[in-house]
BALUM-286719 format. One line per 2 residues: number of its first residue (from 1); their letters; for each residue x, y, z of C-alpha. Coordinates in nm, 3 decimals. Example, Ala and Ser with C-alpha at 12.3 -4.5 7.8 and 13.67 -1.06 7.14 Angstrom:
// BALUM-286719
1) as) 1.230 -0.450 0.780  1.367 -0.106 0.714
// end
This chain:
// BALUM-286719
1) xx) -1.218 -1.050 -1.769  -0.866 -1.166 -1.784
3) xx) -0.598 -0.983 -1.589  -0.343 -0.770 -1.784
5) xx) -0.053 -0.678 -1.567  0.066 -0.335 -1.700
7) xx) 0.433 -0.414 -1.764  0.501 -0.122 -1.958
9) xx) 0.391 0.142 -1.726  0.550 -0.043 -1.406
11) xx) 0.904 -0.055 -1.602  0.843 0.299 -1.737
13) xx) 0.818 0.401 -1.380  1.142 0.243 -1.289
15) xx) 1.337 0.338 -1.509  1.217 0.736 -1.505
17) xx) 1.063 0.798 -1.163  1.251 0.580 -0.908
19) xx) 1.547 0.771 -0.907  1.731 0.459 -1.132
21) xx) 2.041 0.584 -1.196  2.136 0.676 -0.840
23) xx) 1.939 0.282 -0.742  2.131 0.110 -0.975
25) xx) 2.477 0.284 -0.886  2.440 0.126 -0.553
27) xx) 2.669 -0.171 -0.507  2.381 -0.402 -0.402
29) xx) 2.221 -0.387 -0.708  2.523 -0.334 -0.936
31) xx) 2.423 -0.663 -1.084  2.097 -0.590 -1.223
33) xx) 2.025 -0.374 -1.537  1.693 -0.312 -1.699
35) xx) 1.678 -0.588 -1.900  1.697 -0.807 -1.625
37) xx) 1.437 -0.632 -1.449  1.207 -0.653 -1.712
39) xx) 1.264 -0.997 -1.740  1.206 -1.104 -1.358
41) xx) 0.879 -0.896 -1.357  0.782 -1.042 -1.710
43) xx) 0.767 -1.389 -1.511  0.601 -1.286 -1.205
45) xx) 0.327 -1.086 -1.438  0.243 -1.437 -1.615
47) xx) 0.211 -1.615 -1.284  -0.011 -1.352 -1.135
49) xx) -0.234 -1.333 -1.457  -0.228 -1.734 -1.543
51) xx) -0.237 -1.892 -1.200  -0.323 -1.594 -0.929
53) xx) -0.596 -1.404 -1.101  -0.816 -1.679 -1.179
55) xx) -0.818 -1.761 -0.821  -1.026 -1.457 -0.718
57) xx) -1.379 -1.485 -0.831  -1.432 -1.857 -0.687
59) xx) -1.206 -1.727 -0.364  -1.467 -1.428 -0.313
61) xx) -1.754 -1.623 -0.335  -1.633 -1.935 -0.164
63) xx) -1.437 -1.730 0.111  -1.172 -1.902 0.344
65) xx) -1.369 -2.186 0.624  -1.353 -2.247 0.960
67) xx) -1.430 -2.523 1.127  -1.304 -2.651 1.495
69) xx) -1.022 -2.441 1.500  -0.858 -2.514 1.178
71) xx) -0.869 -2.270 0.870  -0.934 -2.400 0.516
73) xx) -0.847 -2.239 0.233  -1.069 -2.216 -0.112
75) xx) -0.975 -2.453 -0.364  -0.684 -2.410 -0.601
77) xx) -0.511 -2.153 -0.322  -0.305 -2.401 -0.163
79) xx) -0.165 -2.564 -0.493  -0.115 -2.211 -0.605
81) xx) 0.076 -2.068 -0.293  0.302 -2.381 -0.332
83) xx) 0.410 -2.260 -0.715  0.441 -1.926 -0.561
85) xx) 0.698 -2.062 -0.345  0.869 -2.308 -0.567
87) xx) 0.925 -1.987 -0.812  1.113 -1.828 -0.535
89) xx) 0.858 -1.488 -0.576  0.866 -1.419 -0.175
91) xx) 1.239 -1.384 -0.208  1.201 -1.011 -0.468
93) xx) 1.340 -0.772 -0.255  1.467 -0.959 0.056
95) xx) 1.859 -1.008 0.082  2.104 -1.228 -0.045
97) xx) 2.240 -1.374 0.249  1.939 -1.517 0.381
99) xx) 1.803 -1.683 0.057  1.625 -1.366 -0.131
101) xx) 1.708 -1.245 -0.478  1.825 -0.880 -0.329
103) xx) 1.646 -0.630 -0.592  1.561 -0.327 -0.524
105) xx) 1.237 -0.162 -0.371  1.061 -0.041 -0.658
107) xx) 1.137 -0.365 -0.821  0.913 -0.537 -0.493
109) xx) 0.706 -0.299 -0.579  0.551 -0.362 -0.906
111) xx) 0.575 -0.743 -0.774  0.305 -0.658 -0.520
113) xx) 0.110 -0.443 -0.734  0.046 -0.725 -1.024
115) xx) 0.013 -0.961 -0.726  -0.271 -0.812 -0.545
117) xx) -0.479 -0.696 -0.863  -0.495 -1.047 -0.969
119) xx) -0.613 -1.146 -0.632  -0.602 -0.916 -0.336
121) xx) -0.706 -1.140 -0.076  -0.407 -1.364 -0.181
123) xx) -0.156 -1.113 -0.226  -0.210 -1.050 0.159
125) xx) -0.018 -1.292 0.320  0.300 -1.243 0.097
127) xx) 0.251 -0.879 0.200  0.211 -0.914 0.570
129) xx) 0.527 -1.196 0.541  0.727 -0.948 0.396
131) xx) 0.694 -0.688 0.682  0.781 -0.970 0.925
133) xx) 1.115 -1.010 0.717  1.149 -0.656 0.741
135) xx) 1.056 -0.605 1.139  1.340 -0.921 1.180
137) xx) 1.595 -0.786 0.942  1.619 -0.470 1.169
139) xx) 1.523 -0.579 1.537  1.607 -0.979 1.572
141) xx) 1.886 -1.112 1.726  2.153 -1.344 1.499
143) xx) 1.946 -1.666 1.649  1.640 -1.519 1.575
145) xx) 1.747 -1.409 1.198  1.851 -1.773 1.175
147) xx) 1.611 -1.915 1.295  1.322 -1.699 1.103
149) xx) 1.425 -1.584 0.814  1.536 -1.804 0.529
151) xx) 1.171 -2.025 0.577  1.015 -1.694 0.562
153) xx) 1.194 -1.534 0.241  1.168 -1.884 0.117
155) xx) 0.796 -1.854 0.168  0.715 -2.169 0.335
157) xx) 0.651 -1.986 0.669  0.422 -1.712 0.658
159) xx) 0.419 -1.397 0.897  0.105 -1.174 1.093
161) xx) 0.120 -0.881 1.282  -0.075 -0.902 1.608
163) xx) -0.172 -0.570 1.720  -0.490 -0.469 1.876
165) xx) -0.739 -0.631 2.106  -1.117 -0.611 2.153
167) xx) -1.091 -0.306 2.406  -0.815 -0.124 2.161
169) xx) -0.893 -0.044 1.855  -0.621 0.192 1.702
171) xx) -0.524 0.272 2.060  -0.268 0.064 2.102
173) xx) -0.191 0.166 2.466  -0.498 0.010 2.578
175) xx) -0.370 -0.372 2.506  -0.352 -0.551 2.765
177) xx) -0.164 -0.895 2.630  0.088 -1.029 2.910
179) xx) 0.375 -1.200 2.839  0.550 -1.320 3.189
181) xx) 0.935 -1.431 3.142  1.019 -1.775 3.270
183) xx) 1.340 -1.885 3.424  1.447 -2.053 3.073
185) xx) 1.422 -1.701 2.921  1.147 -1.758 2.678
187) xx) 0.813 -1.546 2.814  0.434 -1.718 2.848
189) xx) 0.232 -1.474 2.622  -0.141 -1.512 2.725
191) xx) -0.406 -1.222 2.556  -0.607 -1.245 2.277
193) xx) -0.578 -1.066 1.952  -0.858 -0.926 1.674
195) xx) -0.845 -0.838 1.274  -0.504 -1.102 1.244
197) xx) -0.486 -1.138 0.823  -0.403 -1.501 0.750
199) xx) -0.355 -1.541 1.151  -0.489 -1.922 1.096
201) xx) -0.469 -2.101 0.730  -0.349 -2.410 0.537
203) xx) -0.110 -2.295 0.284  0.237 -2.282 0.496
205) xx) 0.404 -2.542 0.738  0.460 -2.254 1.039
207) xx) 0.314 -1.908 1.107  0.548 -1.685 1.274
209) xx) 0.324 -1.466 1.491  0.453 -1.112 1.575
211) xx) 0.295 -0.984 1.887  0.280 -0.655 2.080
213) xx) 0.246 -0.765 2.474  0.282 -0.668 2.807
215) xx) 0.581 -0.790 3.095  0.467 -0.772 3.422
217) xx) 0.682 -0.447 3.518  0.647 -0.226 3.222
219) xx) 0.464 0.056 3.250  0.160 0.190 3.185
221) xx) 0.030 0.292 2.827  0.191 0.263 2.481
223) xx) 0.577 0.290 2.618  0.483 -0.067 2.824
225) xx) 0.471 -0.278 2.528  0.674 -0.525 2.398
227) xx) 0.678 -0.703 2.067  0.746 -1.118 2.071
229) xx) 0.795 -1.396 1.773  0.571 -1.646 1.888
231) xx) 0.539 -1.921 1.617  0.247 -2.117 1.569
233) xx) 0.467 -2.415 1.627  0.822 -2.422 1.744
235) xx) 1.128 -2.470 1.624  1.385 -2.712 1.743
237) xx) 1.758 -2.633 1.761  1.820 -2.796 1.401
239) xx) 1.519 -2.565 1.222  1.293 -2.856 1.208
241) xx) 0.953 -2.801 1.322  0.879 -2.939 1.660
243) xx) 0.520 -2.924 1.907  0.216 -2.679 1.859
245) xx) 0.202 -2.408 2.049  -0.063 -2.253 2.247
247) xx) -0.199 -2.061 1.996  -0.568 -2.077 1.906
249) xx) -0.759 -1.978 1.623  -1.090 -1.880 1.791
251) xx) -1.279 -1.750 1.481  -1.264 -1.567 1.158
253) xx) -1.490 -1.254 1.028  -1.727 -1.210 0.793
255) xx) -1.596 -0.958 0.583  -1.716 -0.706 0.297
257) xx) -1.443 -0.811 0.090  -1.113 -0.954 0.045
259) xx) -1.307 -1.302 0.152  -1.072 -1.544 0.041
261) xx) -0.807 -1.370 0.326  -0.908 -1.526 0.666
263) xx) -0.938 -1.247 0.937  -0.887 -1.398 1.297
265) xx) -0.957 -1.366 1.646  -0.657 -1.540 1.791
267) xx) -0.661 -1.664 2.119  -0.279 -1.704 2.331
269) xx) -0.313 -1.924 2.640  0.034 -1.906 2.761
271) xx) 0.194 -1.984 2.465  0.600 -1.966 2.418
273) xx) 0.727 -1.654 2.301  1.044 -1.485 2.230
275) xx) 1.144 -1.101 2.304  1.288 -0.911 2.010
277) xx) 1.524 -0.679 2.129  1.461 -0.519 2.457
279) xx) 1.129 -0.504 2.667  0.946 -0.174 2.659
281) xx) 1.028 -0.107 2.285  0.764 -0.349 2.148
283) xx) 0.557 -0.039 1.930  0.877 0.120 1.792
285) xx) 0.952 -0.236 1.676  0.615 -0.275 1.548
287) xx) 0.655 0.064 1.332  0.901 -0.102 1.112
289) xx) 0.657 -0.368 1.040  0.364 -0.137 1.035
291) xx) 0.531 0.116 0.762  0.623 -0.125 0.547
293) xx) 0.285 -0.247 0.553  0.100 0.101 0.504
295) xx) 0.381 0.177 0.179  0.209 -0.179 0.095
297) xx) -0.128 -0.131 0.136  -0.093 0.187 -0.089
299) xx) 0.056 0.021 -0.308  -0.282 -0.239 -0.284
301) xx) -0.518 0.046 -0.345  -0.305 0.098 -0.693
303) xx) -0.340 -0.281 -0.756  -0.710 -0.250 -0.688
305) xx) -0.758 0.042 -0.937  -0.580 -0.090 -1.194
307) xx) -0.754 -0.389 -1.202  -1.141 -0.189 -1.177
309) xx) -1.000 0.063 -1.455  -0.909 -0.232 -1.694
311) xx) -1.266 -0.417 -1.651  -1.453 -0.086 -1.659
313) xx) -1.263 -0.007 -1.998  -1.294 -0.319 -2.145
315) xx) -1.686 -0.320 -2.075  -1.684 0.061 -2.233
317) xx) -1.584 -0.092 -2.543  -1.825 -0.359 -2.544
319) xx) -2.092 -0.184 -2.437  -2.360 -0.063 -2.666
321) xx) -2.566 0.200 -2.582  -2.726 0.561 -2.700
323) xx) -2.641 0.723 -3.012  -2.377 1.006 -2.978
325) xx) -2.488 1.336 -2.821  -2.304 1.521 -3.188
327) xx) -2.514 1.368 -3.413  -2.234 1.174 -3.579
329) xx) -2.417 0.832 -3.587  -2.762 0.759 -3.626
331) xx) -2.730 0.402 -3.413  -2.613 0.290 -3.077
333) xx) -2.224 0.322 -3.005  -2.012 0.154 -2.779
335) xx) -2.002 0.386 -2.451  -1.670 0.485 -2.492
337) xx) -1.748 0.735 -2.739  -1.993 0.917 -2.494
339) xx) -1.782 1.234 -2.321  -1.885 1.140 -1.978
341) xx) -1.751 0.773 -1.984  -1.430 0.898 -2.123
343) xx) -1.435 1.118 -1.800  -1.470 0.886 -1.599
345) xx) -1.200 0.631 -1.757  -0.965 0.927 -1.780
347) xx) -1.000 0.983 -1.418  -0.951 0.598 -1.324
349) xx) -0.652 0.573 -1.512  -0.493 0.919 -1.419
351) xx) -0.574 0.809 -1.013  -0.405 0.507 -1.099
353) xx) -0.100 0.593 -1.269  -0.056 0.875 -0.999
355) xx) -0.060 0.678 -0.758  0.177 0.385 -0.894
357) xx) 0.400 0.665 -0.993  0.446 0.806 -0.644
359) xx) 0.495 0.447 -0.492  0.809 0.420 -0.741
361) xx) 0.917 0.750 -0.680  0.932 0.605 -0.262
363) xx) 1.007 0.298 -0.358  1.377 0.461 -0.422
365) xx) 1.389 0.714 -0.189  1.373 0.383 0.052
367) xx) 1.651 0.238 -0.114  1.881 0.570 -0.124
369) xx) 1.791 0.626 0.204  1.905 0.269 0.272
371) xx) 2.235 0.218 0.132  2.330 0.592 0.078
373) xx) 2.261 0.677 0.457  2.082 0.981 0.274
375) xx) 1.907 1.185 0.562  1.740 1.415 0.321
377) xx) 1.600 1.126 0.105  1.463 0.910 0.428
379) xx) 1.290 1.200 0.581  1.110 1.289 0.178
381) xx) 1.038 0.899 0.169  0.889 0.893 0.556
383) xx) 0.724 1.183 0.439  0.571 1.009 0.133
385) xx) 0.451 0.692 0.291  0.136 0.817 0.472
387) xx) 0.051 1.001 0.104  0.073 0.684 -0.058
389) xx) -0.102 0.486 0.208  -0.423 0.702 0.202
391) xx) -0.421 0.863 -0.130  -0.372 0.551 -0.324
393) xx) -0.653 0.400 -0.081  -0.880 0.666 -0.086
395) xx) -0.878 0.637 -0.419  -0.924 0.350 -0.501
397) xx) -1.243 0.302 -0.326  -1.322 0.616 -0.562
399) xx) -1.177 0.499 -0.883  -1.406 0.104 -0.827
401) xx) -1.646 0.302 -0.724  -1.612 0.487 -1.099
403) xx) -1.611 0.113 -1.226  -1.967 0.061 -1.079
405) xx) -2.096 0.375 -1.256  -1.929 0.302 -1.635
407) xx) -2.098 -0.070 -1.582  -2.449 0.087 -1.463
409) xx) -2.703 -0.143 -1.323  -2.481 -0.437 -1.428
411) xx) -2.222 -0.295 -1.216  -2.472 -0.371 -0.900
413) xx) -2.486 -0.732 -1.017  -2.201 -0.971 -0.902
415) xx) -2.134 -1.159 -1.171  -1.958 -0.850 -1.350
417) xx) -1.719 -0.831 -1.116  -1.748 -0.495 -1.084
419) xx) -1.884 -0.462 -0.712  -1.586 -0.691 -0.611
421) xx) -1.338 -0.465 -0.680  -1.571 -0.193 -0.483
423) xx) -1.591 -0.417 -0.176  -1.249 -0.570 -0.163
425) xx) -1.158 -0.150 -0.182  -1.300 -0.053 0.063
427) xx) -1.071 -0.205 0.345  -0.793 -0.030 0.213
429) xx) -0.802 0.315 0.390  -0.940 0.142 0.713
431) xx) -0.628 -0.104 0.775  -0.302 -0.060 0.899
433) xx) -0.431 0.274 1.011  -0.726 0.491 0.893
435) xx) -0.654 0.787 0.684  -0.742 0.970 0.991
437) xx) -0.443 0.853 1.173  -0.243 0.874 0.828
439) xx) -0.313 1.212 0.864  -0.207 1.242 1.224
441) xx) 0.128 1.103 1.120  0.191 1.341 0.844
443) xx) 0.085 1.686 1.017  0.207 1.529 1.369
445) xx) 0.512 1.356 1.319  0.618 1.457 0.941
447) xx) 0.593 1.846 0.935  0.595 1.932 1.336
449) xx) 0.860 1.746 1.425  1.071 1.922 1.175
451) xx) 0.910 2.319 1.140  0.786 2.210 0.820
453) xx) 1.159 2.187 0.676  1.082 1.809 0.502
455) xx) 0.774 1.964 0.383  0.945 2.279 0.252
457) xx) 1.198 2.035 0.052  0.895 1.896 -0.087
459) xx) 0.790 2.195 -0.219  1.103 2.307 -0.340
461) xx) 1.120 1.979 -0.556  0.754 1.984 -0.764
463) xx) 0.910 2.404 -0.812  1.193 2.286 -0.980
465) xx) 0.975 2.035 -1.163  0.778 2.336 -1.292
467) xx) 1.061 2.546 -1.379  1.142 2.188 -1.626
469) xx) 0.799 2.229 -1.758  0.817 2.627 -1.827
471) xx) 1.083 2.526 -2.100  0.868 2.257 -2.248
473) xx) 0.558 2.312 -2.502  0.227 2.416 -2.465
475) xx) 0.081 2.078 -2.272  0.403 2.111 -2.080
477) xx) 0.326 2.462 -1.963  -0.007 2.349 -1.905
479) xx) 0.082 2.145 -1.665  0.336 2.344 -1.518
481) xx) 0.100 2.633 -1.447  -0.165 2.382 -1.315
483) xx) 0.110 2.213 -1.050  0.193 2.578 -0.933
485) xx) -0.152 2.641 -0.849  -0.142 2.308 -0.654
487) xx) 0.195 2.391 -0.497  0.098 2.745 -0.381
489) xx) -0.230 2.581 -0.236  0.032 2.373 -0.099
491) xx) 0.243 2.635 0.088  -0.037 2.864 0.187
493) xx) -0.201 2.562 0.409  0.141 2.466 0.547
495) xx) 0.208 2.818 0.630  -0.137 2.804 0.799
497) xx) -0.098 2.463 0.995  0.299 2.597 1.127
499) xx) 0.115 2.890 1.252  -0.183 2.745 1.439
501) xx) -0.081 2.421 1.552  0.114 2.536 1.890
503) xx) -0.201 2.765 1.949  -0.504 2.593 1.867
505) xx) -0.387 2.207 1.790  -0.748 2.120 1.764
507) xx) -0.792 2.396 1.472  -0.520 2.211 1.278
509) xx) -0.574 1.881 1.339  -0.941 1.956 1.196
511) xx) -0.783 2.051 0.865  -0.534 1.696 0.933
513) xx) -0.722 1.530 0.633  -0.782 1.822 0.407
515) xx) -0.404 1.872 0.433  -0.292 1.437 0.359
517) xx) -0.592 1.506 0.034  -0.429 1.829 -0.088
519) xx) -0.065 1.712 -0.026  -0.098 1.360 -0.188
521) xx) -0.302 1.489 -0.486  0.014 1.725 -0.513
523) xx) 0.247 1.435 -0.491  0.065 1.253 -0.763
525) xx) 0.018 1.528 -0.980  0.378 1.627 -0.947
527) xx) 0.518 1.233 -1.052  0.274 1.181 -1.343
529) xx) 0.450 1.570 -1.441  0.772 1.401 -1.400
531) xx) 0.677 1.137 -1.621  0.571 1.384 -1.891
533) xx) 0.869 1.519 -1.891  0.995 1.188 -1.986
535) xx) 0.732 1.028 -2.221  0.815 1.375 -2.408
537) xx) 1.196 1.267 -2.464  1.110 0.968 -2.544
539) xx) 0.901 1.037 -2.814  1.101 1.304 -2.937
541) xx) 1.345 0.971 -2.979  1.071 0.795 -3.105
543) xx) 1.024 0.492 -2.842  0.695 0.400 -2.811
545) xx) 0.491 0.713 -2.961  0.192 0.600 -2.900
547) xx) 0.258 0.491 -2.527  0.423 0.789 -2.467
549) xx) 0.151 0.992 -2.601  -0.067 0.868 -2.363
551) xx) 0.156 0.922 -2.070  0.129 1.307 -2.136
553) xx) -0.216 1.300 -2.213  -0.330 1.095 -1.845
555) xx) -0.085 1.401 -1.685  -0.290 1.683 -1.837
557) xx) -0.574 1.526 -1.735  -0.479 1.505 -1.364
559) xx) -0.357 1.841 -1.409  -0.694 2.019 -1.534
561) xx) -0.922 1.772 -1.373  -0.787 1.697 -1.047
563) xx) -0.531 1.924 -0.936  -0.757 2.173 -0.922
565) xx) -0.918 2.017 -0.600  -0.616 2.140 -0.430
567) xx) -0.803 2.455 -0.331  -1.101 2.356 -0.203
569) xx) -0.902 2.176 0.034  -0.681 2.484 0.107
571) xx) -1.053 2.618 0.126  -1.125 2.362 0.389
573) xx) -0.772 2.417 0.591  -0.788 2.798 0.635
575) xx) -1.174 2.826 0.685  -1.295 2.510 0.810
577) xx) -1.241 2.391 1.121  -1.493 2.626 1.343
579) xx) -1.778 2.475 1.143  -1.588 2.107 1.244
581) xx) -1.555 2.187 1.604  -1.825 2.419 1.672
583) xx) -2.067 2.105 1.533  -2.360 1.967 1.799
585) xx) -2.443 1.642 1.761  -2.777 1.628 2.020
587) x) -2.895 1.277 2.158
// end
């Protein structure tokens, strides 16, 4: 089924939930209006849906090869990723001064949403490129930036992340990479390094390795680490390309999904590297690469969902099956008209649109945060990233999970597509940290850290959002009283967690989860009520009735359908954890 990329919504969301007016007021972006927006993203939704999307079916079952060390991509990928460079579409977001176009977050945004629902396991290395732009942009040195960056926003280098190590896992203290500096300056980095996305491939000239490593006198643990550029071949003084380095691609996996993305086990036999910054800071680095990446990967999981909702609602209409349970036809009707599929698709899209509606929200909060110097808004955006990294993956392993079920049995056979979306999913909440350690983050470092004040803003926002809704009709009100319950759900758990964390940390770190579920089905449920709000002026003005109509009606539905599960996970907060930690688990 062809790819639609869903313009409308993505602009809608710019222009009423990313905070536009205050974005656009900022001098960086005082040349670009809506228009223009609408008109870049236009562009970029034709490539992904004319050259990307057709890319994925062959690319899942073909996968990427690997053969004596060298990476080969499927066919058509390399011609492809060389249009996607010659259109400039690395450059969205990334400044001016070093080659990129310079627009705003939310704009990048919707750029890697359409990207990665044509074709996930391509959109992955423009994603993991761009938080190598971002880690440089903030930590390089001048040489470095000069060296680095305009090949990479130009897209003819490519960037990875090298993290973890067979031993490590998510515990990144555990690595054990050396790098050992050598009386030119540069360091010999020698280690090897698991799960590296598009660590070895044939699409770019270079491959600018980022890696966390160890100098000989830093100490132990986590606080040891440093984080190096070490490119797969270096770069003379001019910027041309000069020997290969010792970097070598040992293998790929055999994944679930996203097969068309090569996943490697990368090998470093003394290989040149360069520090960024100073030694000993390598994982605070690394977070700047690593949170742009998990904002990225939620956004994914909303790429993911869209594209299962639009194949599962095509095949709805197509679909011919039962006569209606009222009686009002006496033959088969499309599936559609049965109450359960609408369900179903009602809950697809409303997950969807939830969670593409909280990425814009962040997406601007970034940007405020950014050029404003706007404390308040930095700590609500920090705040919002692990909600959008496990909510929007969570469910979207849910909502192609939902596509499975609408196609029945012929949602278990391949050839639908269907199970792709399922198995390309479920990565999503596994990568770039599980929800688990999403979790962590939020109760940890996101409400601790502060006494719950961020959180309290939080709250104090979707109450204000009510009071909007109080004045509005009966859907409105609806709504309202439905994101109350939520809220209060909210506030009672948070109340809860403040209270028991300094006593029994284990007894809130069981309810860690419950708490990221409840608070990012809040956050959803509170932008989609934000967007009502909206739709309903709109309409009142009579733009786009029909679209607009359908905006409120995919809030209600969140509201009455999945709000609600707010409190059972309050339920699961207050009341759960003995049953969690009390468990036995005999051999």
């Amino acid at each position: 089924m062809p790819y639609q990329p869903p313009l409308q919504d993505l602009m809608f969301c710019i222009e009423h939930l990313s905070h536009w007016d205050k974005v656009s007021a900022q001098k960086a972006y005082s040349e670009f209006d809506l228009p223009d927006i609408g008109a870049a993203l236009e562009g970029y939704a034709r490539f992904c849906a004319e050259q990307i999307a057709p890319l994925s079916r062959d690319g899942d079952v073909l996968g990427a090869q690997f053969s004596d060390g060298h990476v080969t991509m499927p066919d058509g990928h390399v011609q492809s990723y060389q249009q996607f460079v010659e259109m400039g579409w690395q450059a969205l977001t990334h400044p001016a001064q070093h080659g990129g176009m310079g627009l705003p977050r939310v704009v990048g945004a919707a750029g890697v949403e359409m990207l990665n629902a044509a074709d996930m396991s391509f959109g992955l290395c423009p994603l993991l490129t761009d938080g190598a732009i971002e880690a440089l942009l903030l930590t390089g040195s001048d040489d470095q930036k000069a060296t680095y960056l305009e090949p990479l926003i130009a897209g003819r280098w490519s960037g990875t992340m090298n993290l973890t190590e067979p031993q490590a896992g998510s515990d990144l203290g555990r690595v054990v990479t050396k790098a050992t500096q050598r009386p030119d300056g540069t360091y010999g980095v020698s280690g090897t390094k698991i799960f590296i996305t598009y660590g070895a491939h044939d699409l770019t000239e270079n491959i600018i390795h980022l890696v966390l490593a160890r100098t000989p006198d830093g100490p132990a643990g986590p606080k040891g680490l440093s984080l190096f550029i070490v490119p797969q071949k270096l770069v003379n003084s001019d910027g041309t390309l000069g020997a290969e380095n010792s970097v070598n691609c040992v293998s790929i996996e055999h994944k679930l999904g996203v097969r068309a993305s090569p996943t490697a086990m990368l090998e470093y036999v003394d290989a040149t590297g360069f520090l960024i910054g100073e030694e000993n800071r390598g994982l605070e680095y690394m977070f700047i690469m690593m949170n742009a990446a998990r904002f990225s990967v939620g956004v994914q999981g909303v790429a993911t969902s869209d594209r299962a909702y639009q194949r599962a609602l095509a095949y709805a209409r197509d679909r011919i099956q039962s006569r209606p349970v009222n009686g009002s036809a006496k033959t088969a009707v499309p599936i559609i008209e049965h109450p359960d599929v609408r369900r179903m698709l009602m809950r697809m899209r409303s997950l969807t649109e939830g969670g593409r509606a909280m990425a814009a929200a962040t997406a601007g909060l970034l940007d405020l945060a950014h050029h404003q110097q706007d404390s308040k808004a930095f700590a609500l955006a920090e705040f919002m990233v692990p909600l959008i990294k496990a909510f929007c993956t969570e469910r979207a392993v849910e909502v192609a999970s939902l596509g499975v079920q609408i196609h029945g049995g012929m949602g278990f056979i391949e050839e639908t597509g269907a199970a792709q979306h399922y198995r390309d999913a479920r990565i999503l909440p596994i990568y770039e940290g599980t929800t688990a350690i999403q979790a962590n983050d939020l109760l940890g470092r996101k409400v601790m850290r502060d006494g719950g004040e961020t959180a309290r803003d939080f709250a104090a926002r979707i109450a204000e959002t009510e009071a909007a809704l109080a004045a509005g009709d009966a859907t409105a009100q609806a709504i309202g009283a439905a994101l109350a319950e939520a809220r209060a759900a909210f506030n009672a758990s948070l109340d809860w967690l403040l209270d028991t964390y300094r006593g029994d940390t284990d007894a809130a770190f069981a309810g860690s989860v419950p708490f990221l579920t409840l608070t990012g089905t809040l956050a959803a449920g509170w932008k989609l009520a934000e967007g009502a709000i909206a739709a309903q002026s709109c309409r009142t003005a009579g733009q786009h009735p029909e679209f607009m109509t359908q905006k409120i009606a995919t809030a209600l539905f969140f509201a009455q359908h999945i709000l609600p599960e707010c409190s059972a996970e309050k339920t699961r907060i207050l009341h759960g954890a003995p049953s969690v930690l009390n468990a036995a688990f005999p051999e």
